[in-house]
C-alpha positions, 0 to 999 in steps of 0.5 A, spaced: 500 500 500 502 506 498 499 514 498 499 519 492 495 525 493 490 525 487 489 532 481 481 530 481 476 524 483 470 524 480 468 524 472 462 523 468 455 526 466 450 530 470 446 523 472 452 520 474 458 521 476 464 516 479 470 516 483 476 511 484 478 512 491 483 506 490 488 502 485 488 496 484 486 489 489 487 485 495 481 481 493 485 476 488 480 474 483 483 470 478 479 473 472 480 481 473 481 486 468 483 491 472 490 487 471 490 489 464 495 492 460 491 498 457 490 501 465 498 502 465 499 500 471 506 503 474 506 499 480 504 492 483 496 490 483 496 488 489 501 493 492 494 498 493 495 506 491 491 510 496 488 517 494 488 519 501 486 527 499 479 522 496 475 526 501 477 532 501 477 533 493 470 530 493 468 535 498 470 540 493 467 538 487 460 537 490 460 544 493 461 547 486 456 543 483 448 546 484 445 540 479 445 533 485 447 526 481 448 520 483 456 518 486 458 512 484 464 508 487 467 501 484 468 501 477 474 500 477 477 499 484 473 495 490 471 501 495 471 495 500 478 492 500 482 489 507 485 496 507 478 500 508 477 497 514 484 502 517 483 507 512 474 509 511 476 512 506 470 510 502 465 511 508 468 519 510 467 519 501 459 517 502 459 521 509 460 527 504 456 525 499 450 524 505 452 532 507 451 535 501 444 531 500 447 527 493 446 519 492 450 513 493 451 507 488 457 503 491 459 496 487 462 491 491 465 484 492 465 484 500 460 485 506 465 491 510 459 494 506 454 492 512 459 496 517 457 502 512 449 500 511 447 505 517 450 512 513 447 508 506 440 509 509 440 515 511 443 517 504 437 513 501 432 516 505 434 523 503 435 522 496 438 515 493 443 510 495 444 503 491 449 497 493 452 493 487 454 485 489 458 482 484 455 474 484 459 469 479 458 462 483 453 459 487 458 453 489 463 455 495 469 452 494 470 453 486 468 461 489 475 460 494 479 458 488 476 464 483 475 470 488 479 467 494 481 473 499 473 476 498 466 473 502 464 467 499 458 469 494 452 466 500 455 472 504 454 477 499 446 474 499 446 476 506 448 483 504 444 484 500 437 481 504 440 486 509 439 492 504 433 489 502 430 490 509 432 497 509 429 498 502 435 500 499 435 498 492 440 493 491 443 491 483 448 485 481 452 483 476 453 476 474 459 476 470 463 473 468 462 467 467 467 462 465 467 458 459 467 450 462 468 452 469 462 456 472 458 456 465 452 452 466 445 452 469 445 450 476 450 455 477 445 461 472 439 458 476 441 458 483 444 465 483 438 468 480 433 465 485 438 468 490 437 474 486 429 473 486 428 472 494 431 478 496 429 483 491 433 485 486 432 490 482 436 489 477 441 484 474 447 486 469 450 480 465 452 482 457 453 475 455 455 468 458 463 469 458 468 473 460 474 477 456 481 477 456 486 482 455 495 483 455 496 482 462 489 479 464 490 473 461 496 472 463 494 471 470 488 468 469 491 462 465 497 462 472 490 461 475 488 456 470 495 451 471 494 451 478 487 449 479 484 446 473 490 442 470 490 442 462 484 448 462 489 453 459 490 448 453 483 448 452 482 456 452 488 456 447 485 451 442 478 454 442 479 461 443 487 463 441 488 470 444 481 473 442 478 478 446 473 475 448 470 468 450 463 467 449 461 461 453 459 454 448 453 454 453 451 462 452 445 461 447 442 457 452 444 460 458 443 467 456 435 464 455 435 462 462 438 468 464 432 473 460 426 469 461 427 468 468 429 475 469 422 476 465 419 472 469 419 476 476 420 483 473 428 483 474 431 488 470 436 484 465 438 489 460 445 493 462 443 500 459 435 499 463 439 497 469 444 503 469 439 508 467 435 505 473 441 505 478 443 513 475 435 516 475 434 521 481 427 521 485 424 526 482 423 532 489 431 532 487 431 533 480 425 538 482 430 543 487 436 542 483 432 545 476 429 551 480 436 551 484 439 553 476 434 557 475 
């Protein structure tokens, strides 16, 4: 972990703006493509750079701006790494975003977002907070193996029942997922029911696969040696170096995944979902046009 004193954090539209407090990941997730080449790392993944003047640059950012938008913290970086748990960078962040009455959307792996779940109430009850919970494999111990140093996926159901009971609208994303690996309907199945119990509103999936990228993949077939003996093989014969690797279940699976969407009013289309997460409850947007007026 190391400290750099950021120019700016935030960037985006007036719906929707996002922040990266951190760079880089302590989570281990073997299909990660943050590790990739074309993000110019000039340091080890793991070796976390801090952007420890994050609170203060969101502070005055959000002073100057009159229109109120949603926040969002994750894309890029886990919000909720090992080293939040000392730092609370990402909780002094949403509680500015709670004092200047803008929302809150956090994408995360990890249930440190409870420690947080009083603040994101009372964000929600002002204006809009979301959680994002990645959930690629229903099954413990493969989810040890593909994302080993982050709460199993049954956890982060719990976490997002927890937000449910608040009614803090909860999203997920369910990718990747892996050719030969995790690709098949008892996974799919198990997660979307999870998905329907505790309320979901929306679930991003692009396609039933995953993508890799110079210096991503690399990583990802060290992974495959050491757990799925011979599997890197089967990528390299199949798929070459292409960027994308469409799952040989994807038709299949992709029908599973609409139809049971469908079925129980879940949103399944990536841009309806965004658009969702980034809509304003209609009072804030009143004040912030009469506030321009």
């Amino acid at each position: 972990m190391h400290f750099v004193k950021a120019k700016g954090i935030i960037s985006g539209n007036n719906k929707f703006q996002g922040m990266n407090i951190y760079r880089g990941c302590s989570h281990g997730c073997i299909y990660c493509d943050s590790r990739s080449k074309c993000y110019q790392f000039t340091h080890a993944f793991e070796d976390i750079e801090v952007k420890e003047n994050a609170p203060e640059l969101l502070e005055r950012a959000l002073k100057s701006k009159r229109q109120k938008c949603m926040i969002g913290t994750g894309a890029m970086s886990d919000p909720y790494m090992h080293c939040e748990e000392k730092l609370e960078l990402t909780r002094r962040c949403l509680e500015i975003i709670n004092r200047y009455e803008f929302g809150a959307s956090v994408l995360t792996k990890s249930d440190r977002v409870l420690r947080d779940i009083d603040l994101l109430d009372e964000i929600n009850q002002k204006t809009k907070a979301v959680v994002q919970m990645t959930l690629t494999t229903y099954d413990d111990k493969l989810c040890s193996i593909l994302e080993p140093n982050v709460c199993n996926t049954k956890r982060r159901i719990d976490v997002l029942e927890e937000m449910q009971k608040r009614g803090i609208p909860t999203y997920v994303w369910m990718t990747p997922i892996l050719p030969y690996i995790n690709d098949n309907e008892e996974n799919i199945q198990s997660i979307l029911e999870e998905c329907v119990r505790v309320g979901v509103k929306g679930i991003i999936c692009y396609d039933m696969g995953l993508t890799l990228r110079e210096g991503d993949r690399e990583y990802y077939y060290q992974a495959l040696d050491k757990h799925f003996p011979g599997m890197k093989e089967r990528y390299i014969k199949n798929y070459g170096n292409a960027y994308q690797l469409p799952s040989p279940n994807r038709d299949k699976l992709m029908n599973l995944f609409k139809v049971y969407c469908k079925d129980h009013n879940i949103i399944s289309d990536p841009n309806k979902c965004f658009y969702s997460i980034a809509d304003m409850p209609e009072k804030n947007v009143q004040l912030s046009l009469f506030d321009e007026i």
